[in-house]
Backbone bond lengths (Angstrom), bond angles and torsions (degrees), N, CA, C in turn:
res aa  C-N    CA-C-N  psi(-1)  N-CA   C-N-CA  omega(-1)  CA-C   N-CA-C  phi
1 X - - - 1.461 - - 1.529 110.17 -
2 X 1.558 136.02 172.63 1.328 131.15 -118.15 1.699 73.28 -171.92
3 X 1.408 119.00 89.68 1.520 136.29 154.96 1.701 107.94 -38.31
4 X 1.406 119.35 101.65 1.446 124.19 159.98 1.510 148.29 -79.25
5 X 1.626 87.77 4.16 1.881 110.71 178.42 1.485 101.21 -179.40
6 X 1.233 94.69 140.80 1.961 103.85 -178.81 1.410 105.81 -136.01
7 X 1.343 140.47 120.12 1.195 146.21 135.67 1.893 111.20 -142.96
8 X 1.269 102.38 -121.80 1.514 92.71 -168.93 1.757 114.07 -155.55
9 X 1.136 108.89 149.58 1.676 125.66 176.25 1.627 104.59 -65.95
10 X 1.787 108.68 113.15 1.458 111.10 177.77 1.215 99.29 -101.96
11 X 1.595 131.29 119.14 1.655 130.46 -174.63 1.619 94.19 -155.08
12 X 1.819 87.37 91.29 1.175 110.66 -178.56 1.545 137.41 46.63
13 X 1.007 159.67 -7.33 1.118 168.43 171.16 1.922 105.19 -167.58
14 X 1.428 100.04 -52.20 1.768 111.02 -178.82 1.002 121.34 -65.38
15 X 1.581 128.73 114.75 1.734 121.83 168.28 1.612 109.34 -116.31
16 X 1.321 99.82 134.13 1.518 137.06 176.91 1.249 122.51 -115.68
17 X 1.616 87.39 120.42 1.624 98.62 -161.95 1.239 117.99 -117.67
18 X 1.186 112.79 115.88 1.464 135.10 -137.12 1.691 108.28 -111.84
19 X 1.505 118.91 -171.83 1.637 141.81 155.01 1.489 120.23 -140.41
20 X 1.041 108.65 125.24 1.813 115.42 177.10 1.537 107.54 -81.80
21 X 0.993 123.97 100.33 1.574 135.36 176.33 2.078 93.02 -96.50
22 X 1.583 104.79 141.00 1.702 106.68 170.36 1.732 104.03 -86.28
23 X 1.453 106.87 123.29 1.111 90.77 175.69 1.258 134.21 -115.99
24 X 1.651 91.23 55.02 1.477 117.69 169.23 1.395 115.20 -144.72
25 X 1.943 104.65 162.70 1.802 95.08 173.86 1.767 81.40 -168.40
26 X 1.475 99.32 131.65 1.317 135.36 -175.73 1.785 90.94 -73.41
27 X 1.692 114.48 131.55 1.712 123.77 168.78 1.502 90.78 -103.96
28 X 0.973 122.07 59.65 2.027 122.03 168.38 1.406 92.12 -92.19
29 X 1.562 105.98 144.90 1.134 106.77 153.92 1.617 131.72 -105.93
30 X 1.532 94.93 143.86 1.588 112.53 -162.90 1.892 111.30 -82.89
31 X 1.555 97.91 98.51 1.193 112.03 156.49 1.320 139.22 -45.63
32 X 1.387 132.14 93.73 1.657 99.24 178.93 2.110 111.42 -102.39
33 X 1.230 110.89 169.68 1.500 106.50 -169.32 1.587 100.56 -91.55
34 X 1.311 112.02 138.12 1.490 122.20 165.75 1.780 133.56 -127.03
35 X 0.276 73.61 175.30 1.969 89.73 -178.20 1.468 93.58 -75.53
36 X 1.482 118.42 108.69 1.248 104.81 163.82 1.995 145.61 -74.75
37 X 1.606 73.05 -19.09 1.492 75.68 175.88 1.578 120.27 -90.11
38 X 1.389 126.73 -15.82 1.732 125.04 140.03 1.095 121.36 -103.78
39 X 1.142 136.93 5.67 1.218 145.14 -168.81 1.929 133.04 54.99
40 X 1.447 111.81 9.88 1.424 143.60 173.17 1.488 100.70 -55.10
41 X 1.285 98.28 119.89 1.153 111.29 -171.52 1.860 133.12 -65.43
42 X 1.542 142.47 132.24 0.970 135.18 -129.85 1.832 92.45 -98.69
43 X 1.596 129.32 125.61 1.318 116.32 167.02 1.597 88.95 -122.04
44 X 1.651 81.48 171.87 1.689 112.28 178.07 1.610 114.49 -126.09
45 X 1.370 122.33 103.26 0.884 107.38 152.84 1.639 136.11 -66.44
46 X 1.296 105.08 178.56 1.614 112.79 -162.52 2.415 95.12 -121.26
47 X 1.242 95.32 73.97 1.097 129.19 129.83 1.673 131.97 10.04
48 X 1.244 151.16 73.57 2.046 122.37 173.46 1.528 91.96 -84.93
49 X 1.246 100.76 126.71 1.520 112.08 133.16 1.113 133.27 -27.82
50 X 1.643 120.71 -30.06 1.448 111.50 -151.70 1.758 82.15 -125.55
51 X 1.093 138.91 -29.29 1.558 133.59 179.42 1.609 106.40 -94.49
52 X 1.266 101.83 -33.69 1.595 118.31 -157.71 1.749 113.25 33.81
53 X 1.984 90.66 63.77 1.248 111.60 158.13 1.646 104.53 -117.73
54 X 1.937 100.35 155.94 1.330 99.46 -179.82 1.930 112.91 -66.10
55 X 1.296 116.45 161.97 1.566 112.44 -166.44 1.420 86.99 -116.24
56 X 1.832 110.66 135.79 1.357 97.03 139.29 1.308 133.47 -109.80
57 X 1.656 112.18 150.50 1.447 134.65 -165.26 1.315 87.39 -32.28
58 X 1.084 144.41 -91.01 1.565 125.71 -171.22 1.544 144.67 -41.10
59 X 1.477 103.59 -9.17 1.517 116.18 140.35 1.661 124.51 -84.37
60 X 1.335 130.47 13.74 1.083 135.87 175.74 1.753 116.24 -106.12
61 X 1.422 89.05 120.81 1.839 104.47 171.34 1.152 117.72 -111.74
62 X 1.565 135.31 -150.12 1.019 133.53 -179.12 1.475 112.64 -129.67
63 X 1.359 120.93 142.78 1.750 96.69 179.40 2.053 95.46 -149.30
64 X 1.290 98.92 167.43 1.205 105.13 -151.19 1.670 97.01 -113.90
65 X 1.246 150.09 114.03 1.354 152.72 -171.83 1.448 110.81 -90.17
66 X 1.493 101.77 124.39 1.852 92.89 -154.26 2.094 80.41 -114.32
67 X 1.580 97.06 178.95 1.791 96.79 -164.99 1.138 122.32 -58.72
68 X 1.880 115.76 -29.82 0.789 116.00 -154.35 1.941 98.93 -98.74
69 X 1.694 116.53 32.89 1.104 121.44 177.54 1.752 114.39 69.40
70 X 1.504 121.49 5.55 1.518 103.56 168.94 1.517 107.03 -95.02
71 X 1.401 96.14 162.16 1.621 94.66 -176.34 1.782 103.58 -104.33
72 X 1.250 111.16 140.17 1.160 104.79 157.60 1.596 139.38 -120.43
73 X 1.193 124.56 112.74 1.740 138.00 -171.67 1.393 102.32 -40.90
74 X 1.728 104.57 130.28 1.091 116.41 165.17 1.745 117.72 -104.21
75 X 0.976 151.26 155.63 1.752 146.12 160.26 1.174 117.28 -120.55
76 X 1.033 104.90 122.12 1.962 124.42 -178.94 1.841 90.38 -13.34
77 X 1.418 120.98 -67.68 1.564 135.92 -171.84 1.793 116.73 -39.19
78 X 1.355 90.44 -34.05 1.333 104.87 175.36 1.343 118.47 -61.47
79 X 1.088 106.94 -52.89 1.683 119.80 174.27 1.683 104.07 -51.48
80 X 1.279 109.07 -66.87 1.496 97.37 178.39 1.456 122.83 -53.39
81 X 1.282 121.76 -17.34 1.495 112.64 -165.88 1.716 101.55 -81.58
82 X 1.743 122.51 -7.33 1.467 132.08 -172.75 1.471 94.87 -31.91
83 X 1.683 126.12 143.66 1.199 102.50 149.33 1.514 119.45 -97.95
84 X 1.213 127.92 98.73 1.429 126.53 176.58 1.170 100.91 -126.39
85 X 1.543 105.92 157.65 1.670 113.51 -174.29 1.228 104.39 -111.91
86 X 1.101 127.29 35.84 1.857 128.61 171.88 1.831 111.41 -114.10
87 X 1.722 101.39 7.77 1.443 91.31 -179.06 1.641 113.64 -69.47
88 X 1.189 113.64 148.34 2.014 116.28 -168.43 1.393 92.45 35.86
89 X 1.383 161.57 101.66 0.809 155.81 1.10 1.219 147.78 -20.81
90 X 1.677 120.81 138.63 1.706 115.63 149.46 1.594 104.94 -115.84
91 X 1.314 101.01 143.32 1.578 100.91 -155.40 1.990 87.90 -130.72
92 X 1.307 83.18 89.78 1.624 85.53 161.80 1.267 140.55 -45.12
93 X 1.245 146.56 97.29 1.006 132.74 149.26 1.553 168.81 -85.85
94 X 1.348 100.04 -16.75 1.075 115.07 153.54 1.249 125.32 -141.54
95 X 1.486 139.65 -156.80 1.544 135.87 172.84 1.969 92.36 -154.43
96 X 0.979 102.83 124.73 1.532 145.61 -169.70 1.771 118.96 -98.13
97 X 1.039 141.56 136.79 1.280 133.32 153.63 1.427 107.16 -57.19
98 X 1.307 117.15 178.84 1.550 103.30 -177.94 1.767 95.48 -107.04
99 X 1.007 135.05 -3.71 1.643 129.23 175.09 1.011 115.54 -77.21
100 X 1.756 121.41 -26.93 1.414 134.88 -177.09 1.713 108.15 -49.22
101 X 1.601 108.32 -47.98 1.536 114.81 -169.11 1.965 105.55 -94.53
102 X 1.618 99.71 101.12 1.192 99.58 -174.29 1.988 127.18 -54.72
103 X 1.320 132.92 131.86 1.433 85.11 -168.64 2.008 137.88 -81.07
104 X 1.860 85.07 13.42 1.542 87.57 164.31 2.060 120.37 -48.61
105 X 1.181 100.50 -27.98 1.497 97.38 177.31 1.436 116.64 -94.92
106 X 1.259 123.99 7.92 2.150 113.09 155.34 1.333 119.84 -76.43
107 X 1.100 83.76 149.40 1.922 82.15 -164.51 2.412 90.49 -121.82
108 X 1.223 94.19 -54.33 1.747 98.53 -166.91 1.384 109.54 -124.20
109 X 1.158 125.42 165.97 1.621 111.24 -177.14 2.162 82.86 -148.96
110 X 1.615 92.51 146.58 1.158 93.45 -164.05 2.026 91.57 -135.02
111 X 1.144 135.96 159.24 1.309 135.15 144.45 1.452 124.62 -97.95
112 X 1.135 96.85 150.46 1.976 104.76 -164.94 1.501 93.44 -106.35
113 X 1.171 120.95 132.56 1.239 139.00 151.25 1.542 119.99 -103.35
114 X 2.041 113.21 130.10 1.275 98.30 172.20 1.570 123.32 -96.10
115 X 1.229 102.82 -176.91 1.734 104.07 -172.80 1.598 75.21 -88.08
116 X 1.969 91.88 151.03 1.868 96.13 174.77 1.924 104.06 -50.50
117 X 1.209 132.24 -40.01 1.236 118.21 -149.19 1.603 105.97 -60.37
118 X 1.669 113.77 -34.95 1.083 146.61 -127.68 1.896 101.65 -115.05
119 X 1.622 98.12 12.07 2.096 108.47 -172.80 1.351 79.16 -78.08
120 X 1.495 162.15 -88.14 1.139 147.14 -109.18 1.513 115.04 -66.71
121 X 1.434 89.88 -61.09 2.153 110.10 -177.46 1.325 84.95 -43.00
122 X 1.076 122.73 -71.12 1.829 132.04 -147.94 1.763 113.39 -63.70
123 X 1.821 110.07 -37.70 1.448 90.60 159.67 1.798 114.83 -87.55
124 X 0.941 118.10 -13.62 1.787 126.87 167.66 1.743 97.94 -40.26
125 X 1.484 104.16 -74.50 1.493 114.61 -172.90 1.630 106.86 -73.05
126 X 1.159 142.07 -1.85 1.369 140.53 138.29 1.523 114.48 -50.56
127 X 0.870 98.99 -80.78 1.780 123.22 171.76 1.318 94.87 -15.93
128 X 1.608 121.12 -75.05 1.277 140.12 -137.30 1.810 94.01 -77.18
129 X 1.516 98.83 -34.25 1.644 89.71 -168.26 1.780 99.85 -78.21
130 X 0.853 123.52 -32.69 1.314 122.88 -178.27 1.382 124.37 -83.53
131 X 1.923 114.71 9.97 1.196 86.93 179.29 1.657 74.88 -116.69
132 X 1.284 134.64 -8.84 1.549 126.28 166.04 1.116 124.18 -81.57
133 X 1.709 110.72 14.01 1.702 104.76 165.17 1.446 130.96 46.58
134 X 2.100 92.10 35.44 1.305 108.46 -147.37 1.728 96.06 -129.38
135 X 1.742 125.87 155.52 1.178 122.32 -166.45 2.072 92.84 -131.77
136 X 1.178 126.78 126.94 1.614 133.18 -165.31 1.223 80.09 -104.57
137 X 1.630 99.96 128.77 1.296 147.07 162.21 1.854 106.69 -73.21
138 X 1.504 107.47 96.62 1.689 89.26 173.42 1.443 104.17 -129.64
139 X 1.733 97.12 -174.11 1.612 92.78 177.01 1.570 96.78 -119.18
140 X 1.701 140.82 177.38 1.343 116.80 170.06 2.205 82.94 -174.94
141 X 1.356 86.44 137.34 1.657 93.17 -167.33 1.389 83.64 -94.90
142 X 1.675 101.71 119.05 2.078 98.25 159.55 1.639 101.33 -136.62
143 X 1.548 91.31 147.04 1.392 122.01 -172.53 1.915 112.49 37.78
144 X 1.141 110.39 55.18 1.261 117.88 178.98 1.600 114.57 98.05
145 X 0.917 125.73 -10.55 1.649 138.40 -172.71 1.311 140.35 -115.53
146 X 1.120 134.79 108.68 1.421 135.50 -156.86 1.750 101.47 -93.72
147 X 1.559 97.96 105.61 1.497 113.49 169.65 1.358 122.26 -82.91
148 X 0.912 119.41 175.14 1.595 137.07 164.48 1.805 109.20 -112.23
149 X 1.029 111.72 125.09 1.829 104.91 -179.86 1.460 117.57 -137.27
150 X 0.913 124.23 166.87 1.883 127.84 177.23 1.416 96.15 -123.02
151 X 1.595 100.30 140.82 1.478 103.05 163.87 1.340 120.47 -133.60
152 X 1.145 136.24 124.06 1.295 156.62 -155.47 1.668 114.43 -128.65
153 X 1.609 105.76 178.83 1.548 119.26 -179.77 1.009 103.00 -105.33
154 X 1.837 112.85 152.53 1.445 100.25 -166.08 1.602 98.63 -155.19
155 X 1.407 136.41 88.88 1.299 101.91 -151.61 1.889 142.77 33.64
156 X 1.348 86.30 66.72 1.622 106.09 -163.16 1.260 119.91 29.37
157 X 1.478 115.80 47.13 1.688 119.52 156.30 1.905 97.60 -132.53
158 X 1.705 75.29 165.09 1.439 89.13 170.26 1.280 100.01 -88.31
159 X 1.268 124.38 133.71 1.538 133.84 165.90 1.692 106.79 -100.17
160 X 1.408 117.55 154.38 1.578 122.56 163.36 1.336 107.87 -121.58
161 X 0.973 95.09 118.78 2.034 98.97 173.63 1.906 106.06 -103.14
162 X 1.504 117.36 106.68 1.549 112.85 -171.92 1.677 89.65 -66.61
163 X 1.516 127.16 -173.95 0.656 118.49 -147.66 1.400 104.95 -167.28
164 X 1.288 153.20 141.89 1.493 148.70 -159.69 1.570 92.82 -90.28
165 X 1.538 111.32 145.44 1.587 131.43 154.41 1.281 98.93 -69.67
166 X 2.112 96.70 146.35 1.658 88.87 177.88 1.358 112.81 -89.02
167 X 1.339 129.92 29.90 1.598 115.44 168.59 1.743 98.90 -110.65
168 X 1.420 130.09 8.88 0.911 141.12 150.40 1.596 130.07 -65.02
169 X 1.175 111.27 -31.49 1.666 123.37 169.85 1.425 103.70 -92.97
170 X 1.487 99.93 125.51 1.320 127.98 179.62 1.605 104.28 -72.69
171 X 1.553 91.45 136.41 1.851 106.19 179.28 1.496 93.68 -77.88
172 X 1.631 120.47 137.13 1.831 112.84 158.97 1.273 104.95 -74.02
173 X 0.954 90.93 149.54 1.434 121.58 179.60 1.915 123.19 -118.71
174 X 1.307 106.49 44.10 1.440 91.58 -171.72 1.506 132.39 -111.47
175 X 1.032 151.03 148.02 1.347 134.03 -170.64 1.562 137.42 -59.28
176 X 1.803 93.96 -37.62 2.008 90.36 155.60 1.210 137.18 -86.86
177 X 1.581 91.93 15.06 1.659 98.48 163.63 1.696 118.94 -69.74
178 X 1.289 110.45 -21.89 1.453 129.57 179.59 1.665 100.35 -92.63
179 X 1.280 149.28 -32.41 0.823 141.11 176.64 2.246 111.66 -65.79
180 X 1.416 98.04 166.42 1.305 114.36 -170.40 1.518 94.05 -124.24
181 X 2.004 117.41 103.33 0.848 130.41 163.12 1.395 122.46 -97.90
182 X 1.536 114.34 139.42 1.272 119.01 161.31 1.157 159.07 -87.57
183 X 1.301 136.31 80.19 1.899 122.15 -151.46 1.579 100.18 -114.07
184 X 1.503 92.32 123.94 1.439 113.76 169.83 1.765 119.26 -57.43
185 X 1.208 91.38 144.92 1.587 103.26 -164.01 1.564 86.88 -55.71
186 X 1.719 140.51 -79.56 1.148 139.08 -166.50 1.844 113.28 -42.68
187 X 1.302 104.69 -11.69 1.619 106.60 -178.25 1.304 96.45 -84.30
188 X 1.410 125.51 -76.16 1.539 121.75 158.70 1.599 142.04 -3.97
189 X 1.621 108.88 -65.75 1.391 138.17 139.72 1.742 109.92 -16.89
190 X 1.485 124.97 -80.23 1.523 132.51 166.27 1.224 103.79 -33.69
191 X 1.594 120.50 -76.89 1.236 127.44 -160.67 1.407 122.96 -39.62
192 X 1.708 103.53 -47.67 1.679 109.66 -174.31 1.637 78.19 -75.51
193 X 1.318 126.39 -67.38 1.420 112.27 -155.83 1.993 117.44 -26.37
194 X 1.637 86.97 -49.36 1.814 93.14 171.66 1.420 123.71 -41.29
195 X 1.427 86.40 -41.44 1.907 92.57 -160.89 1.503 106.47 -66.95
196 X 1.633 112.29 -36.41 1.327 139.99 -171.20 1.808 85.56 -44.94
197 X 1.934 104.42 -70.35 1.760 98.62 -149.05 1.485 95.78 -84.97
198 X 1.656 127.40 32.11 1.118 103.19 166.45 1.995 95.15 -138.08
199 X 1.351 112.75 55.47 1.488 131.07 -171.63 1.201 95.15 -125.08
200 X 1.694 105.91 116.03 1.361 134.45 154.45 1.225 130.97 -121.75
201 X 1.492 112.55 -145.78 1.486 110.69 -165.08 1.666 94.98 -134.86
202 X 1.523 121.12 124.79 1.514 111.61 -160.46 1.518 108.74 -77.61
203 X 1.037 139.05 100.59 1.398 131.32 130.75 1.399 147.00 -91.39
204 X 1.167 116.53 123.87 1.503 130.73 -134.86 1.724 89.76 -76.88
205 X 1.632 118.40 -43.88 1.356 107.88 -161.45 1.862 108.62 -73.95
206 X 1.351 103.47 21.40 1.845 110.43 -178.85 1.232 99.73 -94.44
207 X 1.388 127.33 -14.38 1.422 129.05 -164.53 1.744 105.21 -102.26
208 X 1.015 121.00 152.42 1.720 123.17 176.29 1.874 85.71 -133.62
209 X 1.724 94.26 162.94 1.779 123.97 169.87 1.373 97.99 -111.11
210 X 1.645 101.89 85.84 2.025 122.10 -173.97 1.608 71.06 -58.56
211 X 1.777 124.77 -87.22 1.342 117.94 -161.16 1.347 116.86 -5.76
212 X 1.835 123.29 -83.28 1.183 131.40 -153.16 1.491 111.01 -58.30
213 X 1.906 106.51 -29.23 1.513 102.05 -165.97 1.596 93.40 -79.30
214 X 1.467 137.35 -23.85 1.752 114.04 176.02 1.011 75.61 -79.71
215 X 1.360 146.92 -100.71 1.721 131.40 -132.86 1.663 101.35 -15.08
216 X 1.337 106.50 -62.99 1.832 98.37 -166.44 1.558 103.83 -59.97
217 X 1.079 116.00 -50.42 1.490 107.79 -162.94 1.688 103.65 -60.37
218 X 1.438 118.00 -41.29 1.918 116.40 -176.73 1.518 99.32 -47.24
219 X 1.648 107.51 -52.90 1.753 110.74 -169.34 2.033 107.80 -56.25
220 X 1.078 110.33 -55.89 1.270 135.47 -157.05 2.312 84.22 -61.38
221 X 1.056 108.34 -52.01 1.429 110.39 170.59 1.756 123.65 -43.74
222 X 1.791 80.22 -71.11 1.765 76.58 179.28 1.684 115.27 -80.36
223 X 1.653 129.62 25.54 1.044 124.96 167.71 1.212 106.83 -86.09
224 X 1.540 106.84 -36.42 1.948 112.54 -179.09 1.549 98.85 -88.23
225 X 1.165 117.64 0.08 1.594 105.99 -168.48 1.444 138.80 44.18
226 X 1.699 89.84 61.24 1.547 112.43 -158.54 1.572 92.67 -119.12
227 X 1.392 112.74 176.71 1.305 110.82 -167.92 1.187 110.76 -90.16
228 X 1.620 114.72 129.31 1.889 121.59 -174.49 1.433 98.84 -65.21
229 X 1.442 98.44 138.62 1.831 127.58 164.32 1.056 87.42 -37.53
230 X 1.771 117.81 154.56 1.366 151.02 145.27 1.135 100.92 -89.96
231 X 1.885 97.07 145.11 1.265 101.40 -163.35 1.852 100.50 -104.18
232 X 1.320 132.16 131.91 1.087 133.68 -154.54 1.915 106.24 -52.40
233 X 1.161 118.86 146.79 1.448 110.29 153.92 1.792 111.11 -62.85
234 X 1.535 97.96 157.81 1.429 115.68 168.90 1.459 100.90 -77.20
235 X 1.226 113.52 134.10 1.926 116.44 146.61 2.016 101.69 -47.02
236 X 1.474 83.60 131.98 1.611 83.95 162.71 1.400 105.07 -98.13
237 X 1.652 112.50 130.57 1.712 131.73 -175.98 1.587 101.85 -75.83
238 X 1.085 113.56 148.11 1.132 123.68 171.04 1.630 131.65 -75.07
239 X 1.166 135.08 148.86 1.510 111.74 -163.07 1.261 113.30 -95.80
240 X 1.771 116.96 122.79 1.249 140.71 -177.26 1.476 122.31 -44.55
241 X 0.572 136.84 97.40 1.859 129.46 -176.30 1.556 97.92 -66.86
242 X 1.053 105.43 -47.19 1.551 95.31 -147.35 1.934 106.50 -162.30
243 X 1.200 142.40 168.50 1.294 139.31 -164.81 1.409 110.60 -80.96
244 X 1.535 110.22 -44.86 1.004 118.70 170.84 1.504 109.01 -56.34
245 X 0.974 128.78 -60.16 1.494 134.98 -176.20 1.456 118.67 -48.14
246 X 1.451 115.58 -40.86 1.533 131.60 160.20 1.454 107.31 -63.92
247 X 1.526 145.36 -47.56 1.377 133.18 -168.88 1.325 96.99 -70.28
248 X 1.760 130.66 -40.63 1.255 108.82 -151.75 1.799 99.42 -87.97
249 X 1.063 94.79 -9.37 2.177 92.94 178.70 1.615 89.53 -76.64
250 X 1.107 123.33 -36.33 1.749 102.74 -160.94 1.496 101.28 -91.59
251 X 1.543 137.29 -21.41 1.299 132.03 157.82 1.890 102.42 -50.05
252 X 1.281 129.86 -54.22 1.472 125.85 154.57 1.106 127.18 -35.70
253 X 1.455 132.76 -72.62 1.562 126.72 154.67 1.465 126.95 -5.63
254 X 1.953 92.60 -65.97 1.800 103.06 -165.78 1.670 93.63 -69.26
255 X 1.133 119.64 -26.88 1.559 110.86 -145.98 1.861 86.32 -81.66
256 X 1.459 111.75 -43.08 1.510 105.62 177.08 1.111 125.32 -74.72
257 X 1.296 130.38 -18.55 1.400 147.26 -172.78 2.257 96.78 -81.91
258 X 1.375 116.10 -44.41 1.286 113.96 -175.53 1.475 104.59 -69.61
259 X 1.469 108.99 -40.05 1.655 119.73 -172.21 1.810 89.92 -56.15
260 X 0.969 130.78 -80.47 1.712 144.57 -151.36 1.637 86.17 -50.91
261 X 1.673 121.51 -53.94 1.715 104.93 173.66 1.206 124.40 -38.44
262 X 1.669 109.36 -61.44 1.425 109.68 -162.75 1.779 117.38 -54.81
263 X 1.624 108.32 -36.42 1.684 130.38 176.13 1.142 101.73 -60.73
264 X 1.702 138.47 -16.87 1.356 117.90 -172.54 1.442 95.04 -125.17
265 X 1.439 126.83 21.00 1.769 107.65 179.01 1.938 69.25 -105.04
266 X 2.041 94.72 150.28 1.506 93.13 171.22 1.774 101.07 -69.42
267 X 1.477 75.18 162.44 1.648 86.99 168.13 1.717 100.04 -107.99
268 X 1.482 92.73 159.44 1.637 120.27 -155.45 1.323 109.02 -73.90
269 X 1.078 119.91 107.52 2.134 113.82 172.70 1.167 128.01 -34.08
270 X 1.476 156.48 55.53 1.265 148.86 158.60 1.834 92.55 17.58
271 X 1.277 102.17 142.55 1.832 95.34 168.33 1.547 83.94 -122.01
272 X 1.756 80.40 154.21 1.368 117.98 -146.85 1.766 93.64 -69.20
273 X 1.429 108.58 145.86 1.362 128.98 154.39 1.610 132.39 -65.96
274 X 1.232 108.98 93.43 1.782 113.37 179.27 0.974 88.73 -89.21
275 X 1.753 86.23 122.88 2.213 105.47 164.26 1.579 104.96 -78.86
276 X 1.650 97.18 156.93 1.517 96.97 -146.55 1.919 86.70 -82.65
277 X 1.072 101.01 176.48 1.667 111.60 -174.72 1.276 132.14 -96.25
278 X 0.853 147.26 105.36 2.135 126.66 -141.13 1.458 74.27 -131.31
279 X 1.617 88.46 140.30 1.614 116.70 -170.17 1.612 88.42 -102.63
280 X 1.605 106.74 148.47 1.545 107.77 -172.39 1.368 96.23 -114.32
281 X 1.623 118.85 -163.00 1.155 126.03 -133.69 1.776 82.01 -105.61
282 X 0.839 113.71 -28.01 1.967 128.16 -166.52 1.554 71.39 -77.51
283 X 1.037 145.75 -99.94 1.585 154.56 -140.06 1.871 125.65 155.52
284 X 1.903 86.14 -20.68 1.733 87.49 -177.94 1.580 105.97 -87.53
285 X 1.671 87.23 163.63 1.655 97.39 -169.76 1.574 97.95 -80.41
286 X 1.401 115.24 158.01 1.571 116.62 157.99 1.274 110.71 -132.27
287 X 1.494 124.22 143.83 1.196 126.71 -158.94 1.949 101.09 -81.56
């Protein structure tokens, strides 16, 4: 992996000096647009408005469009001159329960690596976060931008998850939020009952991306020019009367759907029983 920011963890007197590795990466596959009738691939040049000559990328800056329609130029230099004190820094500030930070506000999740000098602080402040059942409130400027982030344990790393501003999360806005709904105690009753026979234990590697695996197989077809997958029929559902009538078929479903799991994971071998060995009167063993 390919370090995307380097400076260091400020936690109070202690600095830890770290690497931001992403510790994620999307398997989507990357479309590009073409010409259908040769199939030559589609570019864009980069265009002025105001000459409508082509630009090159090295005549291109950034500029900021204010209301009254003027633009104003930004320069790479500019950015650095910000005065904020979170540049190569993460600057702790507080320590949080971890329920406090809802997870509507994570946005990226990153792993911290320390510099060798810098292994002690960093499993110290591991240690420390995990035995206070506690999530650090920091701030940390990346690629031009001053975030807000949490840092936590994560399979024995420190992870940073940046994190949304709250005038960034949208208020709902919807109309039966104002309405006065009613759910019957026995409607309720089903519902948890449902949730009950369909409550497990999350493991991620039980799950497959059905999507991506036809995507590959449709592509992988018309590359050999073999005949494209059919796409399965739907089950036709049966017709719902009523809510109640729908919770108690799908408490049925989950309850048959878990039964048919458990019958098809193998079940576990007992290991075998060696009878014990009784030494005889001659000296040989007999089983």
């Amino acid at each position: 992996m390919r370090s995307v920011w380097r400076g260091a963890i400020s936690f109070g007197l202690v600095t830890i000096a770290v690497k931001l590795y992403t510790a994620t990466e999307e398997h989507d596959f990357r479309f590009n647009q073409i010409h259908r009738e040769d199939g030559g691939r589609i570019r864009y040049k980069r265009v002025c408005q105001a000459c409508d000559k082509e630009v090159a990328y090295a005549d291109i800056t950034k500029g900021y469009e204010l209301e009254d329609g003027r633009m104003v130029m930004v320069e790479p230099e500019d950015f650095e001159k910000l005065p904020i004190n979170t540049d190569h820094s993460i600057q702790v500030l507080e320590f949080v329960d971890a329920p406090e930070v809802d997870p509507i506000y994570f946005q990226k999740t990153y792993y911290l690596e320390p510099d060798k000098a810098a292994v002690r602080p960093y499993v110290l402040l591991r240690k420390a976060l995990e035995q206070a059942e506690q999530l650090a409130i920091v701030k940390i400027a990346i690629r031009q931008r001053e975030s807000l982030a949490v840092l936590r344990v994560y399979d024995d790393m420190i992870v940073m998850h940046t994190i949304m501003w709250p005038d960034e999360i949208r208020k709902p806005d919807f109309g039966f939020l104002d309405e006065t709904v009613e759910v019957r105690q026995q409607e309720l009753s089903m519902a948890t009952s449902l949730i009950d026979s369909m409550a497990g234990t999350f493991e991620p590697e039980e799950f497959s991306d059905e999507y991506t695996e036809a995507l590959k197989e449709m592509i992988e077809a018309k590359a050999e020019g073999a005949e494209l997958p059919e796409k399965p029929e739907a089950e036709e559902e049966g017709e719902v009367i009523d809510l109640m009538s729908a919770l108690e078929r799908s408490v049925e479903a989950a309850r048959s759907s878990r039964a048919k799991k458990s019958e098809a994971k193998p079940a576990k071998k007992a290991p075998a029983k060696t009878e014990d060995k009784k030494k005889t009167r001659s000296g040989k063993r007999t089983a």
